[in-house]
C-alpha positions as CSV (number, residue, x, y, z in Angstrom):
1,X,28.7,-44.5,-30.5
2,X,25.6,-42.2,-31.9
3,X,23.4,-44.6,-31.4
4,X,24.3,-45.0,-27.7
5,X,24.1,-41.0,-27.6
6,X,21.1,-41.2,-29.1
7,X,19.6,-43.3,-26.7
8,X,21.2,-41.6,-23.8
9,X,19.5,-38.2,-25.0
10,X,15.9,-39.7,-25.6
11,X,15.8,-41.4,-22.5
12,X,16.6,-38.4,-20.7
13,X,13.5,-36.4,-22.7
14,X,11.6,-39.0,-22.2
15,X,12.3,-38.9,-18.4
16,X,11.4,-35.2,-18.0
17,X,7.9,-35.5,-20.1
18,X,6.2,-37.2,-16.9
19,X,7.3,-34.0,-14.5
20,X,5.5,-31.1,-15.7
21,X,3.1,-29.3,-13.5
22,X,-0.7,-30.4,-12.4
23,X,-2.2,-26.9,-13.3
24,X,-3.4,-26.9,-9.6
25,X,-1.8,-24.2,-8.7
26,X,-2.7,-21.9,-6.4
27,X,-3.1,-17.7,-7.4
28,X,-3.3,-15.3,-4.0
29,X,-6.2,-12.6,-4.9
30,X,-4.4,-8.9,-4.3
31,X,-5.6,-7.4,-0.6
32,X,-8.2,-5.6,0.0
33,X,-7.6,-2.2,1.3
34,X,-9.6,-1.4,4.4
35,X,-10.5,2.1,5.8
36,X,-9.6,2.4,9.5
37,X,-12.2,4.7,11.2
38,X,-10.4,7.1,14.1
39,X,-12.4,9.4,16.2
40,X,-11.6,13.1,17.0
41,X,-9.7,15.4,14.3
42,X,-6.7,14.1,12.4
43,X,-4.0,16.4,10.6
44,X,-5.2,16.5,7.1
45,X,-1.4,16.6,5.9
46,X,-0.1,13.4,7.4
47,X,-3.6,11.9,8.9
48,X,-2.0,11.3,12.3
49,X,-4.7,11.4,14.7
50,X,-4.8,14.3,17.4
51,X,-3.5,13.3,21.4
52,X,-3.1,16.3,23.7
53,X,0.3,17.3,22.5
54,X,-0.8,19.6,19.9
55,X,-0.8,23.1,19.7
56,X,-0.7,23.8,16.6
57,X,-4.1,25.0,15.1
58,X,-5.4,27.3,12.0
59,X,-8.7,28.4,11.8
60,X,-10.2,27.1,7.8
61,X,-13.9,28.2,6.8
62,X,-14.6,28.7,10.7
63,X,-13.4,25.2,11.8
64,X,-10.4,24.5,13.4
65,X,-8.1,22.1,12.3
66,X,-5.5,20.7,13.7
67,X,-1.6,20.0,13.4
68,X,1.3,17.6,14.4
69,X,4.0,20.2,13.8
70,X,4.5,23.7,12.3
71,X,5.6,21.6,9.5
72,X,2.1,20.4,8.3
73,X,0.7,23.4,9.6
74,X,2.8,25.4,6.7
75,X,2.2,22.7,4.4
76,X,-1.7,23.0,5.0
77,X,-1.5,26.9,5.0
78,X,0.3,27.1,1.7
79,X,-2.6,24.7,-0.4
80,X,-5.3,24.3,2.0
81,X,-7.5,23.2,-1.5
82,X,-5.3,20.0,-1.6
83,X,-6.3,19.3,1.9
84,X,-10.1,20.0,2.0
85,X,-11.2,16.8,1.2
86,X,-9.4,15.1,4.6
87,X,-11.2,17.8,7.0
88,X,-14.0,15.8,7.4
């Protein structure tokens, strides 16, 4: 009875040797981010670009910038330093 067992078990090991992998597989390279390039003014909070329907402004180092909502208008108002580097 072992020795059938026995037989049983290395058969079965021997069976699954033959099924490992080729080492041909296939590894995605991670995206690339891209820069998209809008024209006109953007809100420097949430980089929306501006349509017509603003109207709401602030006047920063004697340019005028341009906001979405009162909500990023506050936001810019409050740190305009974290912002700067998005006016342009």
């Amino acid at each position: 009875m072992k020795r059938i067992v026995f037989i049983c078990l290395a058969s079965v090991v021997m069976a699954s040797c033959g099924n490992a992998p080729d080492g041909n597989t296939t590894i995605e390279a991670p995206k690339e981010e891209t820069t998209t390039i809008t024209e006109g003014p953007i809100d420097p909070v949430c980089e929306m670009v501006k349509d017509s329907t603003w109207t709401e402004y602030t006047v920063h180092n004697n340019d005028t910038v341009w906001f979405c909502s009162e909500t990023c208008k506050t936001a810019f108002n409050g740190n305009p330093e974290k912002y700067a580097d998005k006016l342009h």
